[in-house]
GUTI-189243 format. One line per 2 residues: number of its first residue (from 0); for each residue x, y, z negated of C-alpha. Coordinates in Angstrom, 3 decimals, always signed. Each point is the difference from the previous one (the first is absolute). Layout:
NUM = X/Y/Z  ...
END
This chain:
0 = -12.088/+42.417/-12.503  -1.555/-1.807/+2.514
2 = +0.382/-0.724/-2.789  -3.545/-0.556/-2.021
4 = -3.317/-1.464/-1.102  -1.004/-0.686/-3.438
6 = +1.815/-3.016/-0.098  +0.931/-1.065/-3.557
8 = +2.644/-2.088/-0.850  -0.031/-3.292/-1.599
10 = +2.544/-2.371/-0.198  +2.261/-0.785/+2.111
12 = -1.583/+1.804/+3.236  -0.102/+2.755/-2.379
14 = +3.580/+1.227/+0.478  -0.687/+0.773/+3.784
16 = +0.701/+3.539/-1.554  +3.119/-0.154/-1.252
18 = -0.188/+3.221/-1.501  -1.964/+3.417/-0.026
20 = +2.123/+3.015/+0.016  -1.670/+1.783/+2.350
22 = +1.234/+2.974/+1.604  -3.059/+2.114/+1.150
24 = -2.806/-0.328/+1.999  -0.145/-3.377/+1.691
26 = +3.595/-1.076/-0.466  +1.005/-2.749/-1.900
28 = +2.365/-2.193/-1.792  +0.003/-0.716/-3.432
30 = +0.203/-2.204/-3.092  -3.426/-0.279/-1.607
32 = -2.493/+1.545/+1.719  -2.587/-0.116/+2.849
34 = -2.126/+1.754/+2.739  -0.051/-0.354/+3.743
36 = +3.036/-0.340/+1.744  +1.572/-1.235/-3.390
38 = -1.943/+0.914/-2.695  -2.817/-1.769/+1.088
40 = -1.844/+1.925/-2.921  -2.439/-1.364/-2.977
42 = -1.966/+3.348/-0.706  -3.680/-0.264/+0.195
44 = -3.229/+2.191/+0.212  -2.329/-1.690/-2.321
46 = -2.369/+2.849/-0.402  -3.563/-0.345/-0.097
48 = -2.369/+0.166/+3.641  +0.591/-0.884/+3.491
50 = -0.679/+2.083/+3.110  -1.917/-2.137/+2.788
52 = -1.120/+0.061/+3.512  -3.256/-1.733/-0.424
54 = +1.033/-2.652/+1.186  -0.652/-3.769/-1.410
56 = +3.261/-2.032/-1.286  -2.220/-3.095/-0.558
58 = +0.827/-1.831/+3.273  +3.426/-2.126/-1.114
60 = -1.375/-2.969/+2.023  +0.419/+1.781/+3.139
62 = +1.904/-1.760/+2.369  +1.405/+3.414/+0.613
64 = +1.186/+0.904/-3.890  +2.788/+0.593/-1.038
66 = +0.587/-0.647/-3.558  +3.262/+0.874/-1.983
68 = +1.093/+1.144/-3.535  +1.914/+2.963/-1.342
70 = +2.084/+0.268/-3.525  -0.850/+3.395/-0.143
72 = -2.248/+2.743/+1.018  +1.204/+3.012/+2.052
74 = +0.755/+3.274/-0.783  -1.390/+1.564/+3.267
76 = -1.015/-0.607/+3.310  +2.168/+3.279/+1.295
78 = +3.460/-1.225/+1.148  +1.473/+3.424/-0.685
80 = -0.466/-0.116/-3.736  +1.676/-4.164/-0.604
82 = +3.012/-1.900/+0.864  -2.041/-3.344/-1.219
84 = -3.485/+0.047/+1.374  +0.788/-0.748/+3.379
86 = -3.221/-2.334/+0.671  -2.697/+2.816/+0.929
88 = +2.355/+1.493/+2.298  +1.111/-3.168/+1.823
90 = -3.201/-0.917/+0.985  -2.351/+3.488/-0.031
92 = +2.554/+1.827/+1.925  +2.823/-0.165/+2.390
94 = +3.201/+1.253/+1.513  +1.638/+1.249/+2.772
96 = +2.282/-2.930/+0.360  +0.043/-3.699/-1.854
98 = +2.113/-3.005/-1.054  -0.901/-2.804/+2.122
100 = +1.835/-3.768/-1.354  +1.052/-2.203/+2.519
102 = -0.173/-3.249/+0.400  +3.518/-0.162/-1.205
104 = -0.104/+1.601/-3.105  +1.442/+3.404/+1.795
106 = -1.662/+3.429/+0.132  -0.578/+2.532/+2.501
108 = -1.683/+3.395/-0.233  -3.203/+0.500/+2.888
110 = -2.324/+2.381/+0.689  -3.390/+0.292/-2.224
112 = -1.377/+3.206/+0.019  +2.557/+1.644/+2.688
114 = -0.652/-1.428/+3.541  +3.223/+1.455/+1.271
116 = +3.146/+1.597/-1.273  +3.454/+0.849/+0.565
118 = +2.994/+1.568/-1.720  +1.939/+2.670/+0.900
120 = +4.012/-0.496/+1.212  +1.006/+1.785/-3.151
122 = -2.584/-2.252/-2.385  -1.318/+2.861/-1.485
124 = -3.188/+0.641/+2.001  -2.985/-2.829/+0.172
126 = -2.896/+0.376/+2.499  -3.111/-2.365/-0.608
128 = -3.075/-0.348/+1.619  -2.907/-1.180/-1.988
130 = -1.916/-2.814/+1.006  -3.676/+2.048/+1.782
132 = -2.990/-0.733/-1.302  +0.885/-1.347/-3.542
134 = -2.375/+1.328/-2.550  -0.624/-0.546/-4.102
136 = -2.047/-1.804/-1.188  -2.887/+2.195/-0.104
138 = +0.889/+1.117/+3.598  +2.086/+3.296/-0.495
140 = +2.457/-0.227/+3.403  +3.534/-0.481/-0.971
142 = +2.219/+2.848/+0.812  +3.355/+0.988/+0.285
144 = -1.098/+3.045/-2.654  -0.434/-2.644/-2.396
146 = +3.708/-1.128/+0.129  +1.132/+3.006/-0.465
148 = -2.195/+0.365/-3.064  +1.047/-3.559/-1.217
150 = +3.792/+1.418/-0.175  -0.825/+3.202/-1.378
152 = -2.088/-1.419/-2.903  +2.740/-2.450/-0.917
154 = +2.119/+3.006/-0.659  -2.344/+2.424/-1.854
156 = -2.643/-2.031/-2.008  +1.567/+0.614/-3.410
158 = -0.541/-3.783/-1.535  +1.850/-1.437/+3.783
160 = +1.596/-2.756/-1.080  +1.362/-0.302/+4.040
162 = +2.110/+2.674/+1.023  +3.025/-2.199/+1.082
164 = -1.897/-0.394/+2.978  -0.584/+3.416/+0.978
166 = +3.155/+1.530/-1.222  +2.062/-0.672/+2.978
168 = -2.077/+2.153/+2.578  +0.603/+3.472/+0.966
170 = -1.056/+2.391/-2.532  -0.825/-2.275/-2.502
172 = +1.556/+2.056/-2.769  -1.288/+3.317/+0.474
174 = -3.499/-1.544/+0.158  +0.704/-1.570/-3.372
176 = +1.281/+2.989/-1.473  -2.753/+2.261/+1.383
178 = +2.299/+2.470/+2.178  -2.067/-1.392/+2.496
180 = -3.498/-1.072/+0.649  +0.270/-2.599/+3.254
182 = +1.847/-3.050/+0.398  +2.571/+1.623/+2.997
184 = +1.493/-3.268/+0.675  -3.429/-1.428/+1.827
186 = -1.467/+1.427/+2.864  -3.191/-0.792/+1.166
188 = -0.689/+0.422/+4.096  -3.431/-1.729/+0.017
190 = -2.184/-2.036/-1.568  +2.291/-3.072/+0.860
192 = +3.291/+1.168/+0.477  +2.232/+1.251/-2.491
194 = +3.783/+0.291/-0.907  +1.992/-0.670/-3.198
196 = +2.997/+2.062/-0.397  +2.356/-1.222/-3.024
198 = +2.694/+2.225/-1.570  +2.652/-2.466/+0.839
200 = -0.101/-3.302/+1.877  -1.204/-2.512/-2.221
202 = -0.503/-3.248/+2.049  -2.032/-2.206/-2.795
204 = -2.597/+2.583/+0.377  -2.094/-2.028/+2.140
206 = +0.292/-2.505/-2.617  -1.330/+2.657/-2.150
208 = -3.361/+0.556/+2.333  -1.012/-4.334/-0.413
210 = -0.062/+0.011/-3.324  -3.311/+0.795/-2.422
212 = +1.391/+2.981/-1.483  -0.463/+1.735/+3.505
214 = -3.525/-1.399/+0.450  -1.893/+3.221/+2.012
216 = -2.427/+1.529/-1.393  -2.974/+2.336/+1.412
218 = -0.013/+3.550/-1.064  -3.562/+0.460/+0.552
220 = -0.701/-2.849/-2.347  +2.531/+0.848/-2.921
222 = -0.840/+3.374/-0.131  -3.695/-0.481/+0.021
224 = +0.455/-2.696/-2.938  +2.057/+2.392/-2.495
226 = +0.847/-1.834/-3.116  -2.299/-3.103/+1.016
228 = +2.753/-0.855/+3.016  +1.643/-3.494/-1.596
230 = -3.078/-0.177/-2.553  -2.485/-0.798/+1.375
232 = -0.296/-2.577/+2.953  -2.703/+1.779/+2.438
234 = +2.754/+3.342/-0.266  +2.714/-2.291/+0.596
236 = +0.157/-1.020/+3.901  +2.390/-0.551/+2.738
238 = +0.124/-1.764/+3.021  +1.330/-3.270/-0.570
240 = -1.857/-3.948/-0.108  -1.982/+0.442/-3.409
242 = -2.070/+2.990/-2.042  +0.056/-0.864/-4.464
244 = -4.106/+0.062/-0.235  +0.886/-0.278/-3.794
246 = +2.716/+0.565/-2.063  -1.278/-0.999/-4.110
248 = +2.583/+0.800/-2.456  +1.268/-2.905/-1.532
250 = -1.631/-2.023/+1.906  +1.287/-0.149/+3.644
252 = -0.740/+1.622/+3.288  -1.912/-1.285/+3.030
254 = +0.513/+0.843/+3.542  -1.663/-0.534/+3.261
256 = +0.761/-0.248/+3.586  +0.199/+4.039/+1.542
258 = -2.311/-0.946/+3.493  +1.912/+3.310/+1.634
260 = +3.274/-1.426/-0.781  +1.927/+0.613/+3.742
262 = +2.310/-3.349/-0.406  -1.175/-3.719/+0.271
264 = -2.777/-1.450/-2.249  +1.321/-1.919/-2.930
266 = -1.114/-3.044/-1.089  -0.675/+1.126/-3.561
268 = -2.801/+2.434/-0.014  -0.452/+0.322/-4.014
270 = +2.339/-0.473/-2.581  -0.931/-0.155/-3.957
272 = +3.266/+1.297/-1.553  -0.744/-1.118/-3.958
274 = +2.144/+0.951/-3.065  +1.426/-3.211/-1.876
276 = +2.259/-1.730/-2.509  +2.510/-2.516/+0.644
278 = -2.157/-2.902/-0.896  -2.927/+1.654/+1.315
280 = +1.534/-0.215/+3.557  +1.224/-3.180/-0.200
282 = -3.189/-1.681/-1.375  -1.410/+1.997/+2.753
284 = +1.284/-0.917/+2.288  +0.039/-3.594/-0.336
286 = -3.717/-0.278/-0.379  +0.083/+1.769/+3.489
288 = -0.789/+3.377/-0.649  +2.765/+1.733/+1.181
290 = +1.687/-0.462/+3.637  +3.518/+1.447/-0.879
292 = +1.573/+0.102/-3.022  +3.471/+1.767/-0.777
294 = +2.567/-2.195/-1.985  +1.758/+3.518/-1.902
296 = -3.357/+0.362/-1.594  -0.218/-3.742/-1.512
298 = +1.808/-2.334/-2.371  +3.177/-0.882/+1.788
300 = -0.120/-3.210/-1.718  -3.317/-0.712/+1.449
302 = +1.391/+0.899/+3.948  +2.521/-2.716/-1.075
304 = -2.446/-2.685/-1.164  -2.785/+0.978/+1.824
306 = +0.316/+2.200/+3.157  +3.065/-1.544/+1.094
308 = -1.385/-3.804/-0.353  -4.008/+0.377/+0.755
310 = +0.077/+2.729/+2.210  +3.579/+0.227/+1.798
312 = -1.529/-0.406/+3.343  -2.096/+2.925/-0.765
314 = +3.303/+2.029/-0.997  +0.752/+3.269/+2.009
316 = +3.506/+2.015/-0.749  +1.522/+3.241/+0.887
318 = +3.209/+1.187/-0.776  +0.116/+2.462/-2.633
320 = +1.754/+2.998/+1.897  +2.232/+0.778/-2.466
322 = +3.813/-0.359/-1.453  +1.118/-1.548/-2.842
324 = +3.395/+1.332/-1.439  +2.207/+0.430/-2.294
326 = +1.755/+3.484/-0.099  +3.672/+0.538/-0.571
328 = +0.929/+3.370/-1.460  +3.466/+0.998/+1.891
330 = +0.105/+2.516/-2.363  +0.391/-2.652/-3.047
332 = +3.536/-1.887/-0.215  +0.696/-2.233/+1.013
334 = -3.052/+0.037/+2.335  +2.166/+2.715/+1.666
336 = +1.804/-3.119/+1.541  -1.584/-1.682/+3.349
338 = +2.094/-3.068/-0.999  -2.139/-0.134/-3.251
340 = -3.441/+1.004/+1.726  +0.641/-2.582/+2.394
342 = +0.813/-2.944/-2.756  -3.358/+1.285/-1.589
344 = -1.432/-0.566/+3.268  +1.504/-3.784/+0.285
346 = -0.539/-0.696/-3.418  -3.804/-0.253/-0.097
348 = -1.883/-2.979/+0.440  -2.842/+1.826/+2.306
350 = -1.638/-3.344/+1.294  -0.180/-1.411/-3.445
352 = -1.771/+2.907/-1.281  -2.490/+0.179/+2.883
354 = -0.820/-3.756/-0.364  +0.062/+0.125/-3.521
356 = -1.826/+3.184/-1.498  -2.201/+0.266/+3.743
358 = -0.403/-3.402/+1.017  +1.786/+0.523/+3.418
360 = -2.233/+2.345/+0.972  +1.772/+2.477/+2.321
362 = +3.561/+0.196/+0.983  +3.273/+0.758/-0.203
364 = +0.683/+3.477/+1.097  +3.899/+1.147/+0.903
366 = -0.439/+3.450/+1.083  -2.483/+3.176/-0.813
368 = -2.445/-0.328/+2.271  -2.886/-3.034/-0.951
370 = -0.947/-2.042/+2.557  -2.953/+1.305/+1.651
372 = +1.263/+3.721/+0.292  +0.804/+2.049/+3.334
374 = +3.843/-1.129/+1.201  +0.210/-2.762/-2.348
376 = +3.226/-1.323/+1.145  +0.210/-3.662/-0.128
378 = +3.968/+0.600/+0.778  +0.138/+1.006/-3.544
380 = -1.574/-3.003/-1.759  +2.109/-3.172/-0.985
382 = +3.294/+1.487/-1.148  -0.426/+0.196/-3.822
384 = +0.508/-3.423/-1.821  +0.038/-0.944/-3.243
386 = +3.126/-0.425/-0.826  +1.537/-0.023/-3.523
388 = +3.311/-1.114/+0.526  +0.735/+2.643/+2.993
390 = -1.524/+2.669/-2.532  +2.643/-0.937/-2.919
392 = +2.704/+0.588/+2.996  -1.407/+3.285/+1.037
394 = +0.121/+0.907/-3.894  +3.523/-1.441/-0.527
396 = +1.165/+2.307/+3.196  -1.627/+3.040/-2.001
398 = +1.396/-0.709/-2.678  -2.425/-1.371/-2.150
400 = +1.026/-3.670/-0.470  -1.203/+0.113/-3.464
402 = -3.331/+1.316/+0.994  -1.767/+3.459/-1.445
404 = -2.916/+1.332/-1.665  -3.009/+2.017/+1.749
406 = -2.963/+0.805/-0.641  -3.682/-1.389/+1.259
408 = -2.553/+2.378/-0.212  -3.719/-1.139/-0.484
410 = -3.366/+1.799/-1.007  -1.162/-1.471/-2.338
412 = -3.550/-0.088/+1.015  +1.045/-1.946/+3.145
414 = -1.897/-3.243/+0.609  +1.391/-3.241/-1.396
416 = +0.775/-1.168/+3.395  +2.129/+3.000/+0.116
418 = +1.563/-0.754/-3.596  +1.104/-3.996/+1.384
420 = +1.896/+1.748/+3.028  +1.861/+2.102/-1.891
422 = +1.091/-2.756/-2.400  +1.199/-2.271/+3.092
424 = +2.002/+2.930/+1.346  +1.466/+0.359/-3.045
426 = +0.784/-3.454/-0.502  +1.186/-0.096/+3.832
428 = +2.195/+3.127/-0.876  +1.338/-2.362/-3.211
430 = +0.957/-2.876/+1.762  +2.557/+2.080/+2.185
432 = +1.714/+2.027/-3.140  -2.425/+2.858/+0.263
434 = -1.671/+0.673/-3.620  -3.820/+1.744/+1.227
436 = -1.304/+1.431/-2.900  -3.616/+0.382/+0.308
438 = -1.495/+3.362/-1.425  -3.375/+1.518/-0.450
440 = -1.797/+2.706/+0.517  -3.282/+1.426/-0.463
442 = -1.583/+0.944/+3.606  +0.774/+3.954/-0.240
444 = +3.632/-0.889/-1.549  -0.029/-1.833/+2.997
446 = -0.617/+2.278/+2.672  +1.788/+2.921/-1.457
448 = +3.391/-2.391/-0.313  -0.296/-0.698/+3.987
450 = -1.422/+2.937/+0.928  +3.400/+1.529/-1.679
452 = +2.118/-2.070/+2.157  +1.641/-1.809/-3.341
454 = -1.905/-3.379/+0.115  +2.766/-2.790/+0.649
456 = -1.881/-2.318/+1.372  -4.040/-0.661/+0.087
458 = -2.086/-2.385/+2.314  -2.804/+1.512/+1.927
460 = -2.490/-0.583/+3.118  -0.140/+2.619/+3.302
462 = -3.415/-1.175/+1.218  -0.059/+2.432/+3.355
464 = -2.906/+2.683/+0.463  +0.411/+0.257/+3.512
466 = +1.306/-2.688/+2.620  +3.837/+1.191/+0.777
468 = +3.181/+0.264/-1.302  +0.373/+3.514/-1.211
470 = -2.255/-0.806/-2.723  +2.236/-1.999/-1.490
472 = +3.599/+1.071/+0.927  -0.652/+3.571/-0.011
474 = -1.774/-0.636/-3.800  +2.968/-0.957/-1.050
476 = +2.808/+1.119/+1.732  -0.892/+3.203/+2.523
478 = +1.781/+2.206/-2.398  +2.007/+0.717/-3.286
480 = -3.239/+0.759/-1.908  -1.637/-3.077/+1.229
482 = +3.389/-2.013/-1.201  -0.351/+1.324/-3.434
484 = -3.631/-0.241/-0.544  +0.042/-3.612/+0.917
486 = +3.336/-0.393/-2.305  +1.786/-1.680/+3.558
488 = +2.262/+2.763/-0.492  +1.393/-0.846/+3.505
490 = +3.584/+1.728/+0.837  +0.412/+0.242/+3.783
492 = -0.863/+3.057/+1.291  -0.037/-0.597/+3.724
494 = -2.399/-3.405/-0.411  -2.758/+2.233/-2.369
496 = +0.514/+2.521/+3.402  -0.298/-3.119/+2.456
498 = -3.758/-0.658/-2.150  -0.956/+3.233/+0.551
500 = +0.288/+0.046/+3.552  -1.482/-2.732/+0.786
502 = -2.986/+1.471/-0.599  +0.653/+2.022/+3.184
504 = +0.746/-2.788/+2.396  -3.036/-0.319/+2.301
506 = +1.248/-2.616/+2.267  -1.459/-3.086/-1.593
508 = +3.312/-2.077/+1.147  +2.427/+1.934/-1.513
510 = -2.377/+0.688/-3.200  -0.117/-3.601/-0.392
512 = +3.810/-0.312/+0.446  +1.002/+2.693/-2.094
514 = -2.348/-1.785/-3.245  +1.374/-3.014/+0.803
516 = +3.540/+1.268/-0.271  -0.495/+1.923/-3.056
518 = -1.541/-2.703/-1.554  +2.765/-2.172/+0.710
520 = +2.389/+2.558/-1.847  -1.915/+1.073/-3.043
522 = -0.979/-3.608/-0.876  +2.735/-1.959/+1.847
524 = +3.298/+1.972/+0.095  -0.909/+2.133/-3.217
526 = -2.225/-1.889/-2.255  -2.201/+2.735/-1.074
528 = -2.304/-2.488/-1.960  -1.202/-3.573/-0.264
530 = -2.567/-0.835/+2.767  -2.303/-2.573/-1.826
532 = -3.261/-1.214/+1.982  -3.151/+0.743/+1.103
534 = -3.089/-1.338/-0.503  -2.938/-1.582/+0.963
536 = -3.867/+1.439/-1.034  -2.153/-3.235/-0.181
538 = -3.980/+0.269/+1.366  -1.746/-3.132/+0.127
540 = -3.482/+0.417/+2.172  -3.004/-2.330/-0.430
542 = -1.549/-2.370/+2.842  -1.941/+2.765/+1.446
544 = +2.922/+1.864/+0.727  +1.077/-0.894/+3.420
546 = +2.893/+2.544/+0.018  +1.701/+2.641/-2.132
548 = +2.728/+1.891/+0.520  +1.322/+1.963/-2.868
550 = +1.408/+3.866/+0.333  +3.336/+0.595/+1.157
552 = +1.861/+0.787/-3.086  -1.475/-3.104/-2.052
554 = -2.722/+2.488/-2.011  -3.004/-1.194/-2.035
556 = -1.865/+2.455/+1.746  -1.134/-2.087/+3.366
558 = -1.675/+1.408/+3.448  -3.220/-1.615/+0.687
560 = +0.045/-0.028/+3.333  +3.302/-2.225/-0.409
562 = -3.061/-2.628/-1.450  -1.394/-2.787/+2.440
564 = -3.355/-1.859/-1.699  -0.705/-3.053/+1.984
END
């Protein structure tokens, strides 16, 4: 939920987020909305003043300035009170582990803050060592106190928008419900040792430690600050690349290179980070003040015409770690039939809407897990075709040679992009016998209908909050609450069992065996829903740009340091 990044939606790029129905905290899927992860959220601070370092913004012609726009101002600079404003804590601060891309498009979890670790047999006890010597950025050491502190705060700040994180260590609980007063589940030896004991074994938590909503954080420093921690920027430190000097509501933020940062030196040591419109960017950046622009935030037309024609050679993509579905409700007949799921499944021109309403960009997707994610099995991909005639046979053996009604549900506040799917679904669903009848609801009808487990059928995007598969197949299908809420509604007992387990299995092998496998039968041999495609997140960088790389999960919300000025 990644996701994230004030990224809002026009035209066709706009339906990257199929839906917002989020579920708490960072997760996300949904029909309308947005926010990191996949609400990739609109709300700004436009109030009056701006809190500074001193420090002056006036140098854009620097051969080492970074300038880029935003659609929207933050909320805070304190990663424990968003799930959208994941920029500040990207850059100002870091965490014990990180996503590193590979040259092939794959993933892998290393070491950032933690110069060592291992796992215990049983998976349930972690024991780091912290990287010596690493300070913040006003020179307070780094300690394994301040870990400790990091998880503890997650769990008891009262506006913590973050406690999926924390809730699967030791004790986690009783600290939340005040029968006790220490996090029991971490145990600090010395100032750079320390051990993580979870409740259970719960292998995508190291997943959980390389992702911003873990970023550590100094206790020293957030307890001297107060209130001002997240406000203002000389309060707000860490020890990663880059320090905000100024942070003007409404306006933008600037940062600058942190000269105790313990990793390598980036190339970018200033970035002005200025609030704009769509046109604003793009007029922006074509007179060549801007060096990366993000295609969600302008005209889609205009990436067509423009960005993709002038500038193509200047293009940089991710893939958008997410899933785009279409849920089946098992509990709806005939949906109750896996000879009708799976004629849904052939029935849909996938391709043709990808090409059509996205202009090709991103891909087919045949399974749950998007490309891009931990054990993405490439075994999995290719089997779904589109294939009209086979689904009319798989109806006829059902029983429905003369077709049936269902229902497609759709917020009604969804983007248009969102709107044009639906309709080619439904004419898809048409051309094999099936009548789709499209209905609306508001955004809360919405929710409450899934949330009930009595949607029939909706179309959403799982845009993943942290790199493996348990958050999405867990999400979803880890138990008979998670079935209903999500309106799957899934009936076999021993597979839902099978997902919960697998969050156990600390042998990477046989974890990335057992995902494979039960992503074969859900999607495959069951046809719990639709699997549609994912998608691309378009940058394009200017000629000073010599290299970018974009985050991991496709967010607006970039690392600096992934920035090479020439």
């Amino acid at each position: 939920m990644g996701d994230i990044r004030k990224v809002f939606m026009s035209g066709m790029m706009a339906a990257l987020l199929f839906a917002c129905a989020a579920c708490g905290g960072a997760k996300n899927d949904g029909q309308s909305g947005a926010g990191q992860s996949a609400e990739d959220g609109t709300a700004q601070n436009t109030g009056a003043g701006s809190d500074t370092a001193g420090t002056d913004t006036n140098i854009a012609g620097d051969d080492a300035v970074l300038n880029i726009a935003l659609n929207a101002d933050i909320v805070s600079m304190d990663v424990h009170r968003t799930t959208n404003d994941y920029l500040v804590p990207m850059n100002v601060f870091d965490t014990l582990f990180e996503v590193v891309v590979n040259s092939d498009g794959s993933t892998s979890i290393e070491k950032s803050l933690a110069e060592d670790y291992s796992i215990s047999d049983d998976g349930l006890t972690y024991s780091i060592t912290l990287k010596d010597g690493v300070v913040f950025s006003d020179g307070t050491p780094l300690t394994a106190n301040d870990v400790k502190f990091t998880f503890e705060r997650i769990l008891t700040l009262p506006e913590s928008e973050q406690t999926d994180y924390a809730i699967s260590i030791e004790g986690a609980n009783e600290l939340m419900n005040g029968s006790a007063t220490e996090l029991s589940g971490i145990k600090v030896e010395d100032d750079t040792h320390l051990t993580i004991t979870l409740a259970e074994p719960f292998a995508g938590f190291l997943a959980q430690l390389a992702t911003p909503s873990t970023s550590i954080l100094s206790k020293s420093i957030v307890t001297a600050a107060g209130d001002d921690f997240g406000v203002v920027p000389q309060k707000t430190l860490g020890t990663g690349p880059y320090i905000v000097t100024s942070w003007e509501r409404g306006a933008g933020l600037t940062f600058e290179y942190n000269p105790l940062y313990w990793g390598p030196e980036p190339s970018v040591k200033k970035v002005n980070a200025r609030i704009m419109d769509a046109s604003s960017m793009d007029m922006a950046f074509q007179k060549g003040d801007l060096d990366i622009i993000d295609c969600l935030m302008i005209d889609s037309a205009i990436v067509e015409s423009t960005y993709k024609t002038k500038f193509a050679d200047n293009i940089v993509s991710v893939n958008r770690l997410g899933i785009n579905y279409l849920m089946l409700n098992e509990k709806i007949e005939p949906l109750g039939d896996v000879k009708v799921r799976k004629a849904i499944q052939m029935a849909i021109n996938r391709q043709a809407i990808l090409d059509s309403i996205y202009s090709g960009d991103g891909k087919l997707e045949d399974g749950i897990y998007p490309e891009g994610c931990l054990y993405y099995s490439n075994g999995n991909q290719g089997w779904l075709n589109y294939d009209p005639d086979g689904a009319r046979e798989l109806l006829a053996q059902a029983g429905y040679s003369d077709g049936f009604e269902m229902e497609l549900s759709l917020d009604s506040g969804a983007a248009d992009s969102v709107k044009n799917v639906i309709q080619i679904i439904a004419q898809n669903l048409s051309d094999v016998g099936i009548s789709a009848n499209i209905k609306n609801y508001d955004h809360a009808s919405w929710l409450e209908a899934r949330n009930s487990g009595d949607m029939p059928s909706f179309l959403a995007i799982w845009i993943l909050d942290y790199n493996d598969p348990d958050n999405v197949i867990y999400t979803f299908f880890g138990s008979k609450d998670n079935t209903v809420v999500r309106s799957d509604n899934y009936a076999d007992d021993s597979a839902i069992d099978r997902v919960a387990a697998a969050r156990g299995i600390v042998n990477t092998d046989e974890r990335a065996a057992e995902y494979a496998a039960l992503e074969k039968k859900l999607v495959q041999d069951d046809a719990v829903w639709v699997p549609m495609f994912s998608l691309k997140h378009l940058f394009v960088k200017s000629d000073r740009v010599e290299k970018f790389v974009p985050q991991w999960a496709g967010w607006s919300d970039i690392y600096f340091k992934g920035v090479t000025l020439k």
